[in-house]
N, C-alpha and C positions, 0 to 999 in steps of 0.2 A: 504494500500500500504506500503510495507516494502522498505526500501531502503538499501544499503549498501557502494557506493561511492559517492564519487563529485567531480567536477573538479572546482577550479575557479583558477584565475589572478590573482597577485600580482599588485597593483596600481605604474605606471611609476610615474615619476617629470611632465610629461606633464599631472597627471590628474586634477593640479590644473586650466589647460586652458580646460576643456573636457565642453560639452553641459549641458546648464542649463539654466530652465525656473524662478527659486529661487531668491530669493534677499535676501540670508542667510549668503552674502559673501564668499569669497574667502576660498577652505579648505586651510585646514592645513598638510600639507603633511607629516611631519611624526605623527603627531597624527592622521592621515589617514592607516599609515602603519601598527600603532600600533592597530588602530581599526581592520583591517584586519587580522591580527594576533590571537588577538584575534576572530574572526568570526570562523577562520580555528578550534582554539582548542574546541570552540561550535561544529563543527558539529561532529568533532572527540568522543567527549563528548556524540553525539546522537547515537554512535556507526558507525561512517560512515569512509571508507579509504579514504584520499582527497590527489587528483593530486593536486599539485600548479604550476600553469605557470606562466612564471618568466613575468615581464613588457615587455611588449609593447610601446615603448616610441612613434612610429609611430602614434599609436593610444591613443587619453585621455582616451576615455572613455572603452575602451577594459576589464577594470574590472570587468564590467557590463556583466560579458560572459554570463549570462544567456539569453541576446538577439538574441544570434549566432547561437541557437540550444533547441529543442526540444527534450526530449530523455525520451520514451517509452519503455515497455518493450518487444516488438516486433522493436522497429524500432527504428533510429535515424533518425530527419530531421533537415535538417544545412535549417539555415534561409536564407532570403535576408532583414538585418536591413534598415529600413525604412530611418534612415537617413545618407545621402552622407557619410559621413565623416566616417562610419561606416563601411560600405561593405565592407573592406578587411578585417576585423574582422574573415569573415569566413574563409580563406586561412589555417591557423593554424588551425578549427577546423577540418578541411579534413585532418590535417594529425593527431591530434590527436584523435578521433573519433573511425577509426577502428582499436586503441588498443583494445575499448571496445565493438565493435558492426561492426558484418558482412553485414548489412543491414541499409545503408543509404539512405536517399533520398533528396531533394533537391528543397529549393522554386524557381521559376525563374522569372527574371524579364520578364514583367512590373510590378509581384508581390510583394508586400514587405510586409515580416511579422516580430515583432521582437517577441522576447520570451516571453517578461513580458505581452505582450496581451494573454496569453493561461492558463489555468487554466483547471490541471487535476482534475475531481472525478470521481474517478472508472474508469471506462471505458468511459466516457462521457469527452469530451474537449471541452471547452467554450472561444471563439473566439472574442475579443475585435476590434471592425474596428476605429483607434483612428489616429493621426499625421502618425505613422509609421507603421502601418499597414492596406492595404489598399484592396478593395474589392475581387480582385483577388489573391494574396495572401493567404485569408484566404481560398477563393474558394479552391485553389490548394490545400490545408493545408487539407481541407475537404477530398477532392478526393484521398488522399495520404492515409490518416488515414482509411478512408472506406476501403483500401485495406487490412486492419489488424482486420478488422472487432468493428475499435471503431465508436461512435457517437461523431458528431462534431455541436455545434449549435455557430453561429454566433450571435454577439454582439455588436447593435451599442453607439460608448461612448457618452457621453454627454459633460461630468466633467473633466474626470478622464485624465491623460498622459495617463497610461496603464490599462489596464485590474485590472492588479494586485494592481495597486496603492490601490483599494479599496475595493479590494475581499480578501479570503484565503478558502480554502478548511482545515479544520482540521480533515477529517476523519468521520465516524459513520456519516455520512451522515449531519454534521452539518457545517455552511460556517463563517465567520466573516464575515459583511456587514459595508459598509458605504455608504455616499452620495449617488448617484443613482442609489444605488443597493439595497439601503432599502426597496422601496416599489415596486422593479422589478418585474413584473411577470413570469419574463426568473427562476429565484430561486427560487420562491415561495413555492413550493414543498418540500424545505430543512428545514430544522431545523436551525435558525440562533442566531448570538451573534453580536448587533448594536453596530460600534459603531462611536459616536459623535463626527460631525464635527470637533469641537476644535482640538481633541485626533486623529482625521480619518488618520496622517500617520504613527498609531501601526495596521489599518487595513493590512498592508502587513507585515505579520508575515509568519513562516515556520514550519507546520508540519515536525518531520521526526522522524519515530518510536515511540516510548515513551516520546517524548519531542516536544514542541512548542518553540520556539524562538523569542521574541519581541523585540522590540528596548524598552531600559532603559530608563526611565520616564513618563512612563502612567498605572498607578497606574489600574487606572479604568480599562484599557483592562488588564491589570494581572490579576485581582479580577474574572474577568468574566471567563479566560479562566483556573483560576487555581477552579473555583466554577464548570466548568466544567469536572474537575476530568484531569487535563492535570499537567502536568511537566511543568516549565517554564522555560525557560530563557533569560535573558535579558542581550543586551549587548549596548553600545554607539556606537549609528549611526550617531551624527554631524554631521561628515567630507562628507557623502555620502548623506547625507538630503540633503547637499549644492547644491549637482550635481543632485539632482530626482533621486537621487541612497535609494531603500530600501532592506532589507533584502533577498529577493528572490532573487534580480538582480546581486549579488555578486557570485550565487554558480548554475549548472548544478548539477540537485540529479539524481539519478538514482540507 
């Protein structure tokens, strides 16, 4: 999968009050900014054009766009995030969206899907049923995407917040695993890179083009995914660890 833009959010002052399950303390809001700053010139660096939307101060956690939307290259579908505080999140993505895509669609409630439960490989999308995403949902999520002729398989969590918390898709048919996903039989079939508890959140890393991107300080998921012939980069995630924010959850690729 080639990519070429992204969109994310610039973090408001209200994201130091945004949803968190963590006891990492309080971010740090401009060393949040500056992380985010940097993230932008990462994916620019992967060869990618990136929209940046300016704060949301209504919303903490609106940084986290990757929940608000799903974006295929047949389709866009604008979520409904799982939790309350969330749902207007998608308002701005209906207006920004068909800049880039004449073909949207729409989860509705009683569904709630957010984004970091979805995991593309290939043509196949793998569907996390966790806190904020809930059976129907991804049901819909299914029936949408069958309409463009992908496979959608359903995934119930255990562990994990999100889907993504402990998965990644790197390409060439090969995933990043951690915690309950090691000895899944849902994956089994892929080629994979384990990795341990301790280190488990450099499991949410991002393919995009010729480059991987990990969160800076895990030595061992570097080692792996640079022995696997990838590009790396790493940058400080801190301030977003704080909030159950990782890597994936900052950026919409498409």
């Amino acid at each position: 999968m080639k990519f070429s833009r992204a969109i994310v959010r610039k973090p408001g002052k209200s994201y130091v009050n945004g949803l968190t399950t963590s006891d990492l303390g309080t971010p740090d809001f401009e060393l949040a900014l500056k992380q985010h700053a940097a993230y932008v010139e990462a994916l620019k660096q992967t060869g990618l054009d990136v929209t940046v939307l300016e704060a949301d101060e209504r919303y903490p956690d609106s940084t986290f766009v990757e929940d608000t939307a799903v974006l295929t290259e047949k389709c866009a579908v604008i979520t409904n995030p799982g939790a309350e505080s969330r749902n207007g999140e998608i308002e701005d993505m209906k207006l920004v969206l068909p800049r880039f895509y004449d073909t949207i669609e729409y989860i509705q409630a009683p569904g709630f899907l957010d984004g970091g439960d979805v995991m593309q490989v290939e043509n196949h999308f793998y569907v996390g049923l966790s806190t904020r995403t809930n059976e129907e949902g991804a049901i819909q999520f299914r029936e949408i995407l069958s309409k463009y002729g992908y496979e959608v398989t359903i995934v119930p969590l255990k562990e994990f917040f999100h889907l993504k918390t402990g998965i990644a898709y790197l390409g060439n048919d090969l995933l990043v695993l951690a915690g309950e996903f090691i000895d899944s039989e849902v994956f089994s079939q892929y080629k994979h890179l384990v990795v341990e508890k301790e280190v488990e959140y450099s499991a949410n890393c991002i393919h995009i083009n010729d480059y991987v991107i990990i969160p800076k300080g895990f030595e061992s998921t570097k080692k792996q995914i640079t022995d696997a012939g990838y590009n790396v980069i790493e940058l400080e995630m801190s301030e977003f660890q704080k909030q159950d924010g990782g890597l994936s959850c900052l950026s919409l690729r498409f």
